[in-house]
Each structure stands twice: as C-alpha cells, then as structure tokens.
C-alpha positions in Angstrom: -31.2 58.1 72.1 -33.9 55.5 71.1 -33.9 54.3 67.9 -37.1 54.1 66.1 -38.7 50.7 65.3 -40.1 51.3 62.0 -38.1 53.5 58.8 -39.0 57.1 58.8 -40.5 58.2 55.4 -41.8 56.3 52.6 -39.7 53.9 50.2 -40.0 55.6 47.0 -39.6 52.9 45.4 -41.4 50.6 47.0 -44.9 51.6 46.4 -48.0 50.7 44.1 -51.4 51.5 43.8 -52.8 48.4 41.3 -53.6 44.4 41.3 -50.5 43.1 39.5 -53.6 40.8 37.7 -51.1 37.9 36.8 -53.8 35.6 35.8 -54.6 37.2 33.4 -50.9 37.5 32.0 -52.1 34.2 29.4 -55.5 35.2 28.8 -54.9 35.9 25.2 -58.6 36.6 24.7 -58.2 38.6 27.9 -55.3 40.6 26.6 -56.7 41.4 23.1 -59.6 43.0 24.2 -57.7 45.0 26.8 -55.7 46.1 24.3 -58.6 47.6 22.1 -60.0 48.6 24.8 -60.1 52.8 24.7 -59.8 52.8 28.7 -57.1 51.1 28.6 -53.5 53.1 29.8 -49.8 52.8 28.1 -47.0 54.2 28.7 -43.4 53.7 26.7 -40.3 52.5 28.6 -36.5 52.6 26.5 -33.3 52.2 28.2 -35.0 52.7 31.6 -36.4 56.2 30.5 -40.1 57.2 30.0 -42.0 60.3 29.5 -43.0 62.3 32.4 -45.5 65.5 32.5 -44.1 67.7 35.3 -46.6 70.2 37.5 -45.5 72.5 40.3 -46.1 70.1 42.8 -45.2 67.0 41.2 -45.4 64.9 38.0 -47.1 62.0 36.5 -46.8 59.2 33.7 -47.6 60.2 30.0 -50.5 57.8 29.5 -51.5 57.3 25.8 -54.3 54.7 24.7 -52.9 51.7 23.0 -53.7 52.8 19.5 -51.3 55.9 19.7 -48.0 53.5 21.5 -46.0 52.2 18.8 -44.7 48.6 18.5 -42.9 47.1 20.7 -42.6 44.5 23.3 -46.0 44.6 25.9 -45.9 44.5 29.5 -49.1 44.0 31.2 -48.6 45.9 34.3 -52.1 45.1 36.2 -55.4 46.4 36.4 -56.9 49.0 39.3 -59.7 49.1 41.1 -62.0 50.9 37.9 -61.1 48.2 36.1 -58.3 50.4 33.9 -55.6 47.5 32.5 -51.9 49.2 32.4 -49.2 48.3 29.8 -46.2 49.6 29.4 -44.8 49.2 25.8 -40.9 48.6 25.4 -40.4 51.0 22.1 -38.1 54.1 21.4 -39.7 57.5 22.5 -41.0 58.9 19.5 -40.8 62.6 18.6 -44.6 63.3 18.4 -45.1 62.0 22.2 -41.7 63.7 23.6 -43.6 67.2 23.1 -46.1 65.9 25.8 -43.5 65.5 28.0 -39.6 65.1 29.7 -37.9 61.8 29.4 -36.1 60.7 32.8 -35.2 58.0 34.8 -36.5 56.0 37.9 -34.2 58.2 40.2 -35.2 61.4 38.7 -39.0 60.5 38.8 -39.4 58.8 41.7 -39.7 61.5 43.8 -41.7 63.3 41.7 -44.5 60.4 40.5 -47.9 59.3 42.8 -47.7 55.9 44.3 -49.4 54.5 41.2 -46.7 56.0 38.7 -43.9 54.6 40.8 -45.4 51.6 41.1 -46.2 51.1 37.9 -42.4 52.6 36.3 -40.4 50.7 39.0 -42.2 47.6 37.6 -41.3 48.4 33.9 -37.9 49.2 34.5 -37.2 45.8 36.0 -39.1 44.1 33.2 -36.9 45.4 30.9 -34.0 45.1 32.2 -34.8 41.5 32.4 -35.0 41.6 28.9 -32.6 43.4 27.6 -29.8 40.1 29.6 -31.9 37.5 28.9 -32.6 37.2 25.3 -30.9 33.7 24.5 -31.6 30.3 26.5 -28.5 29.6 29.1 -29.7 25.9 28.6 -28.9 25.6 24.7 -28.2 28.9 23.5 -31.4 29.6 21.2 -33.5 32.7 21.2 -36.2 33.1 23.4 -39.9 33.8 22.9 -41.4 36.6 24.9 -44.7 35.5 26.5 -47.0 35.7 29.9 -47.3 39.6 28.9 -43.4 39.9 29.0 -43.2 37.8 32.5 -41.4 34.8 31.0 -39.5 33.8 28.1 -39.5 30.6 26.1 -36.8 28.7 24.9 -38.3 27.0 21.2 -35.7 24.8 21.2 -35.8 23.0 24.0 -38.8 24.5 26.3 -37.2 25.4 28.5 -38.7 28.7 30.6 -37.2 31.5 31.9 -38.5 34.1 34.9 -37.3 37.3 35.6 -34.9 37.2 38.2 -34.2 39.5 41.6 -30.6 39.5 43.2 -31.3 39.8 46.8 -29.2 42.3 48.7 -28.8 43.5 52.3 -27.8 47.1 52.6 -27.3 47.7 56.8 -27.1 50.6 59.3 -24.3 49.4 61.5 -24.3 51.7 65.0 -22.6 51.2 68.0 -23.1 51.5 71.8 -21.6 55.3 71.7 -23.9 56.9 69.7 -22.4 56.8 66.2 -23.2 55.4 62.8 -20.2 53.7 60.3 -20.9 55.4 56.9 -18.3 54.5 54.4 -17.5 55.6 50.0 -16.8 52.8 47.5 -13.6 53.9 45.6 -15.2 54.6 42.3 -16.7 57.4 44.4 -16.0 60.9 44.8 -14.8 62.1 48.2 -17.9 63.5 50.3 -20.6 61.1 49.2 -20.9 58.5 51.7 -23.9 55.7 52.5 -24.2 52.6 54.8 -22.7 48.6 53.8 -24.2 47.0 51.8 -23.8 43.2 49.7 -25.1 40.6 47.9 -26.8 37.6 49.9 -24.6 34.3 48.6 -26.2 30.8 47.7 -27.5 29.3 51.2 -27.3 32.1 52.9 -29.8 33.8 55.2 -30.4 37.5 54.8 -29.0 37.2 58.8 -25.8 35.8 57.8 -25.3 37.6 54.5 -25.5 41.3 56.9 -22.6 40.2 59.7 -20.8 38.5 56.9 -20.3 41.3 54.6 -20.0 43.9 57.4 -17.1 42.0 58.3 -15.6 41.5 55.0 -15.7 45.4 54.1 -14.6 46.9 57.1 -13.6 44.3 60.0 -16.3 45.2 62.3 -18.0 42.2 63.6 -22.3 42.9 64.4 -25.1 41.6 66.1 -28.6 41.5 66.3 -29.4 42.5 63.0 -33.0 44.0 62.8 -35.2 43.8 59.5 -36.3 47.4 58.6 -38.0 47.0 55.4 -37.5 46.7 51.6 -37.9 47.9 48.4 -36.4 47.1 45.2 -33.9 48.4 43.5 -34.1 48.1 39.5 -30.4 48.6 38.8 -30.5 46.4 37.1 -32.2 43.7 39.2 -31.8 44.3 42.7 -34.2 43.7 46.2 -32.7 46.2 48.7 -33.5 44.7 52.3 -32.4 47.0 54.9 -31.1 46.2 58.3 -30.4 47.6 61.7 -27.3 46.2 63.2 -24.8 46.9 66.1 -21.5 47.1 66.4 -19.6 44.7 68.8 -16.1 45.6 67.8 -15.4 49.4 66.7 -11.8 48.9 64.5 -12.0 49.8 61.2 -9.8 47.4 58.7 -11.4 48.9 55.2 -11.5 46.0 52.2 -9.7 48.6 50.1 -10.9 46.8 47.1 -14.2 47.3 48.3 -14.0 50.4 50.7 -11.8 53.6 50.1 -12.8 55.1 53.0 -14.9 54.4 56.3 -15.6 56.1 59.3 -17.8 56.4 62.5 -19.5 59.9 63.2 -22.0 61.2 66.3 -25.5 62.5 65.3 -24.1 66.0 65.8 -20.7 65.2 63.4 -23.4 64.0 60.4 -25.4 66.8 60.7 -22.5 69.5 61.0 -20.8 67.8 57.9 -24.1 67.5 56.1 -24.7 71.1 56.1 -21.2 72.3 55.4 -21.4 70.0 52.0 -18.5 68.0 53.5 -20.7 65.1 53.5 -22.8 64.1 50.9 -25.4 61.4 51.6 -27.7 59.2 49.5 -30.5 60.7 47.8 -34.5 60.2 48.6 -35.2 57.6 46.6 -32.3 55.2 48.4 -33.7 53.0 51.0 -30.4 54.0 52.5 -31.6 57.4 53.3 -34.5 56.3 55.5 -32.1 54.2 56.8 -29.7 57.0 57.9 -33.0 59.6 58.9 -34.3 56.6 61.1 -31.0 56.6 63.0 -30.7 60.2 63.2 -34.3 60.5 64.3 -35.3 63.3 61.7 -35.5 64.1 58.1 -31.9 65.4 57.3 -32.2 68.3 54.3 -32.0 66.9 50.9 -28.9 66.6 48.7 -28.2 66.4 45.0 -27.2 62.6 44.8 
C-alpha cells in the first residue's frame, strides 16, 4: 500500500489565523494605545489554563476588553486583518470571569477552538512557560525585566537578553518493507497506550541524524531515508515536534529499557483490530503523532480518550 506524501488531517496545534505584528512588540506608544483601545481582545492564561465558552459544535476563547483583565504580565499576541490587537494577560482566573466560561488546557481545547483560538492559546502557553523557567539571568544570577510585550527578558545587572527558547524534537513513523508500523509505550505508561519514537535533536546535529540516531538508541532498529512530514509545536513545556517518515532496514527489536518498556511491530489489520477492542490505545487528536499513524494507515482511525 502507498503511503501518502503529505499528513492526513490538520495539526491542531499548528495553526493561526493572525500577523504575529512583532514590530510592534517595542512600540510603547504603539502598545498603550492598543491597550485603551475598546476593540482591542484579551484573554487570561495561568498555569497553562484559560477560559473557554463551549457550543454544541465547538468552543471559543473568552475574549474580555483590556479594562475588565486584571494585572498581570502582557503578551502581545498579534493583530488580524480588522486591525483587532490580541493580548493574552498572565493573571489568576478570577471568579467573576469563570462564570463566562470552563477553564482547560491546550489538549482539552485544541480540538475544540477555531484556528485563530488555537493559534492564539498555543502561543500563550509557550510564552508562559518561558516565563515561569526563566525568571533569573543564567549569566549573573539577577532578576530579569520582562519586556518586547513578554518576548524577551532583560537582565539589569549586566544586559544581558534573554529569548524564549524551543527544544527541537523529531518524533518518527518507522515502517518496514512488510507492511507494518513499530509503535512502542515509555515505562511511566500504562499498558495499552502506545505512539511512535520520538527524541530530542543534540547540539550539531541535523534533524536527519537526530531520527536514525534515536531510533537506534531506543529500540536497535537501524532506518533510512527519513522523510519530513510536517511540524507543529508542542508547548509542554517548550517543544517543536517535527515529524518524520522512516524505514526500517533491520526489523530486531533490542528495547532501551530505560527508555522503552515495550515495542512491537503490527500490520494495518493488527492496529485496527487492537484499536477497536481497546487493547491498543493510541495518541489523541491533538498529537502530531496521530496524523502520523492515520497517514500510515491511510484513514482516520476512530478517536480515543488519550
């Protein structure tokens, strides 16, 4: 069976609707007026959580003008196409607003949200993240300023500046020349829920290398021809999934058992038989690893509860 060239189904995670406007990110006049501005759109994000208004056929953002957000720490998230500017506000949900709506996560909302909700909460999540590790200056020690509309953070002491960061990450569909995908569970997982490899890229490393390296490392099979699928990142806390295509050459399974507590290869008919019997358990919408898995099988497989 042929495998598709491009993912099938969207990246939930991986879309966005608005001009990320980062010009305008030290525009104080800019931002001030923005931020009187009654047009203007906020939304509150605490420990990755925001407020979400649920309808029978999806949800959205709750969207408050800036003079009902409390204080807190600003994002500027970008403006769109009407010229609305979008801020997120780093701030404890307060009582009043949580009547307007449900607090939940990126994995919960994701599927629910539009393409400009997702954009815009996947953004704010890895904002603050950012934050919440990177307070003092690795240089000297001091506190750090937040400036560029939460984008970077100064050190006073020294001047030093300081970017949010993304850990690149491969995450790779290994198949072989029989048919059969290698799905595998880390041990702090229960038995059932599998997903494809994936690792972290190392210093001077290409994304390439990085995919035949750890596939190797966690399970002894050596690959080749690894075949960029697409991205999308992965907020948990700092992460850019980049998925991959890549075949096996060598079929034994030597499990890192530090890594890997259980791997095994299974036929297009074996996955779908175990899906449905709840034997098998596979990642959930929003995990590029789905589309991954879907591509390979050449369908949408019915939905699961991780």
């Amino acid at each position: 069976m042929e495998i598709a060239d491009g993912l099938l189904g969207p990246l939930l995670l991986a879309r966005s609707a608005i001009d990320r406007s980062a010009a305008l990110r030290g525009d104080e006049e800019w931002l001030r007026r923005a931020w009187e501005a009654e047009k203007t759109r906020v939304f509150l994000i605490h420990d990755g959580r925001t407020l979400v208004r649920r309808f029978t056929d999806g949800a959205a953002l709750v969207l408050t003008s800036p003079a009902e957000a409390p204080e807190g720490t600003r994002y500027l998230l970008g403006v769109d196409e009407d010229g609305v500017p979008y801020f997120a506000v780093n701030a404890p949900l307060p009582e009043p607003l949580r009547s307007t709506g449900d607090a939940v996560g990126l994995r919960e909302a994701a599927v629910l949200l539009d393409d400009r909700d997702a954009g815009l909460l996947v953004y704010a999540v890895a904002l603050e993240a950012w934050h919440a590790s990177h307070e003092y200056c690795p240089r000297c020690g001091g506190l750090t300023d937040v400036t560029a509309s939460g984008h970077m953070r100064v050190c006073p002491r020294d001047g030093s500046q300081h970017f949010p960061r993304v850990d690149p990450a491969v995450i790779m569909l290994v198949h072989d020349d029989e048919g059969r995908i290698l799905l595998a569970r880390g041990p702090q997982w229960p038995r059932g829920r599998m997903s494809v490899l994936a690792g972290f890229v190392e210093p001077g490393e290409s994304l390439e290398h990085a995919v035949v390296r750890e596939v190797l490392e966690e399970v002894g099979v050596a690959v080749t021809a690894p075949r960029y699928l697409g991205s999308q990142p992965w907020p948990f806390p700092r992460s850019l999934m980049l998925g991959f295509f890549a075949r096996a050459v060598t079929t034994d399974l030597r499990p890192d058992l530090e890594e890997i507590a259980e791997a095994r290869w299974l036929s297009r008919e074996e996955l779908e038989a175990q899906v449905r019997s709840g034997d098998l358990v596979l990642p959930g919408q929003v995990s590029i690893a789905r589309r991954l898995i879907e591509t390979w099988y050449g369908a949408p497989i019915p939905d699961t509860d991780w």
